[in-house]
C-alpha positions in Angstrom: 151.5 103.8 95.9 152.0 104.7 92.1 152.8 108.4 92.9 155.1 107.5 96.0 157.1 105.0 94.2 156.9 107.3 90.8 158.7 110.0 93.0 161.5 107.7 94.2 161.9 106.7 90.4 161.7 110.6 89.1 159.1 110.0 87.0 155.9 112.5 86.2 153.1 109.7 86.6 149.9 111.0 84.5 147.0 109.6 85.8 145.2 110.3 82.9 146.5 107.5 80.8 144.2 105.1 82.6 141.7 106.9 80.8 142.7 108.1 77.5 145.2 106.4 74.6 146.0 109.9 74.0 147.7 110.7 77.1 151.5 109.4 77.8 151.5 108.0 81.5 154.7 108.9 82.1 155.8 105.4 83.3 158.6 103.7 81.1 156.8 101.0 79.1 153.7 102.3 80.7 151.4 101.3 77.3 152.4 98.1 77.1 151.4 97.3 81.3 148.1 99.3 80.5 146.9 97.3 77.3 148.1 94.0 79.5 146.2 94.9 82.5 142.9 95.8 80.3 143.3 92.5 78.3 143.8 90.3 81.6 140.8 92.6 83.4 138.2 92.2 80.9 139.1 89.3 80.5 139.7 89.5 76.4 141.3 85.9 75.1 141.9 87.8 71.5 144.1 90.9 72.8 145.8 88.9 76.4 148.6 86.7 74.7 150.0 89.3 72.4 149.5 92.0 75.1 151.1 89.7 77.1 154.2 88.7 75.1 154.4 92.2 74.0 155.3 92.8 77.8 157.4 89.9 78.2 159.3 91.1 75.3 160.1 94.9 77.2 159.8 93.6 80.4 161.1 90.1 80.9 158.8 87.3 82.5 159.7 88.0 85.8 158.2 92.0 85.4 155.3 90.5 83.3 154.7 88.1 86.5 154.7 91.2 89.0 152.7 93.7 86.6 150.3 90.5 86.5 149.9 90.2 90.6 150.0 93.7 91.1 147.1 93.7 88.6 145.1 90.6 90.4 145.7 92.3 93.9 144.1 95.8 93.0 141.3 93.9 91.1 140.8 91.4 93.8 140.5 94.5 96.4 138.6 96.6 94.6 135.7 94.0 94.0 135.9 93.0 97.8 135.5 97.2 98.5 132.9 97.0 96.1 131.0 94.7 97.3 130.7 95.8 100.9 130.3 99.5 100.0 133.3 101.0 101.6 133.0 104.8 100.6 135.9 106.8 99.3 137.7 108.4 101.2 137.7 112.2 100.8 141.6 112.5 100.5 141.2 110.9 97.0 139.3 114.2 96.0 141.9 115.0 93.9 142.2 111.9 92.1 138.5 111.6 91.2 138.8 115.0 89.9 141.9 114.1 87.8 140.0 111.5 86.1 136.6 113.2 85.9 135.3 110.5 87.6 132.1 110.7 89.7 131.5 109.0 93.2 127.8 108.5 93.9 127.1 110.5 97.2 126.2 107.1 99.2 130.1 106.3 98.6 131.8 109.4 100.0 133.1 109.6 103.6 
C-alpha cells in the first residue's frame, strides 16, 4: 500500500527508515509518524505524548488520528498472522532483502 499510494503522491518511499535513524524515508513528516508509531507500539508512556503532540503539531489531529489507526490496524494484523503462522509470501522477497531481514524457512511459501 505505502509504495502504491507513495507513487500516486511522487514520493521516493525508503523502506529503510523503519530501520535506521539515519535514513530519510522519503515521506513528508515521515520522522515524526515513525517516532509516534514506535512510542504507541512499544507501548512507551515517556516518549508517546510528546511524540504525539509533536505530530499533532505537523499534522493536525485529524492526521494524528489516521496515522494512529493505520498504526493499530497493521499491528492488530500482524499479531493475528503471527499467531496462526501464515508464511510470507515469496513476492515480498524483495522487501525482506531491503531490510535485511530474515524469514525463518517454516514461514516462507
Amino acid at each position: 500500500m505505502l509504495r502504491e499510494s507513495s507513487k500516486l503522491e511522487n514520493h521516493n518511499v525508503a523502506l529503510k527508515a523503519i530501520i535506521s535513524e539515519l535514513v530519510e524515508s522519503g515521506i513528508p513528516n515521515g520522522q515524526a509518524i515513525i517516532e509516534f508509531v514506535d512510542a504507541a507500539i512499544l507501548r512507551d508512556q515517556y516518549e508517546l505524548p510528546d511524540a504525539r503532540q509533536q505530530l499533532i503539531d505537523q499534522l493536525g489531529v485529524e492526521a494524528t488520528q489516521r496515522v494512529a489507526e493505520v498504526a493499530a490496524n497493521f499491528q492488530m494484523m500482524n499479531r493475528i498472522l503471527d499467531a496462526v503462522g501464515v508464511p510470507v509470501n515469496q513476492r515480498l522477497s524483495a522487501v525482506v532483502d531491503e531490510l535485511g531481514l530474515t524469514i525463518p524457512d517454516h514461514l516462507i511459501a
